[in-house]
C-alpha angles and dihedrals in degrees: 000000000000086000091055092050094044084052099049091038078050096062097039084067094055101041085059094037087057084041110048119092127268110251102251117265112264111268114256122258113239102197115179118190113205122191130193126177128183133226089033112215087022107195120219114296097024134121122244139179126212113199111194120189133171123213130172125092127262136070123287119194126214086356116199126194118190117180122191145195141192092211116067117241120223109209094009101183107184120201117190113196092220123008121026128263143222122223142201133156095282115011129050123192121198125185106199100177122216114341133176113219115201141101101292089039119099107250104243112234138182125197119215110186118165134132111257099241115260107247105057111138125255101254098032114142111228116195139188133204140166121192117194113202132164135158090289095057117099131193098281106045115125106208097153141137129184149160135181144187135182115231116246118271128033133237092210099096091044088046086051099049091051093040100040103099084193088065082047103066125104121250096254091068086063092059116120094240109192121235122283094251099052093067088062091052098081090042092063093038095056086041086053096046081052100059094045087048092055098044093046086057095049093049089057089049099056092040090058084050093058098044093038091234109151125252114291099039142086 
């Protein structure tokens, strides 16, 4: 008899359990990076200051910033609200533990100041970029912000100028040679004047033959 009523008790469970309703998916995170730097375009041995604020609603866990940068940065000082930061040249990593986004929340922000080094090359292209992630974050999220800038001046034209054997060669390839053939033209015509000079002279000498004069005289 037990036996009967665990059985049917059994399957009552598992008639409610089938036909209780699932618990509702987690609601997405929505996390926007915003980054600010100013001044924007900040030339060597200037001083420059990244902003980086998050916006969006939901809740992120164990939430990271890093923000980098392709221009080393002299005196970098790096200030997480909240959370703290770690800071080298050119990347900066911030934990800023759990935080609810959303309108009542506070917007997270982290302050990057530091003087870009002397000595970067004109040209150079300096880029920023901050990069949110958190136990909620996949693969393909895509929470990324950027901006970039090229330094004023270019290199080309010096890198040309070391590197362009044509600018290398030395001044006597520049002479105007004349052609091949023209340096043969005075030698036939001295070898021509020649001839004439010594027929002339054999003719005179055959002529004072005929008419007897002496040597010397036509």
């Amino acid at each position: 008899m037990w036996e009967s009523v665990a059985a049917s008790v059994a399957g009552v469970v598992v008639a409610v359990a089938g036909t209780a309703p699932a618990s509702p998916p987690a609601p997405a995170v929505d996390a926007t990076p915003v980054l600010t730097s100013t001044p924007f375009g900040a030339l060597p041995a200037q001083g420059v200051t990244h902003t980086v604020t998050i916006s969006g609603r939901g809740t992120l866990t164990a939430t990271r910033v890093t923000f980098t940068t392709t221009a080393d940065l002299d005196g970098i000082i790096a200030r997480a609200e909240p959370g703290r930061c770690a800071a080298s040249p050119r990347i900066v990593v911030c934990d800023l533990g759990d935080l609810l986004l959303g309108a009542a929340a506070a917007v997270p922000r982290i302050t990057i100041t530091g003087r870009i080094r002397p000595g970067v090359p004109p040209g150079t292209l300096v880029r920023n970029r901050v990069s949110v992630t958190s136990a909620e974050s996949t693969v393909t999220d895509s929470h990324i912000a950027s901006n970039a800038y090229l330094l004023p001046g270019s290199t080309a034209t010096a890198t040309t100028a070391a590197t362009d054997p044509a600018l290398e060669t030395p001044a006597v390839a520049n002479e105007v040679r004349p052609p091949e053939g023209s340096l043969r033209t005075p030698v036939v015509a001295a070898v021509v004047v020649s001839a004439v000079a010594a027929g002339i002279l054999l003719a005179r000498r055959r002529l004072r033959r005929r008419r007897g004069l002496p040597p010397g005289r036509l």
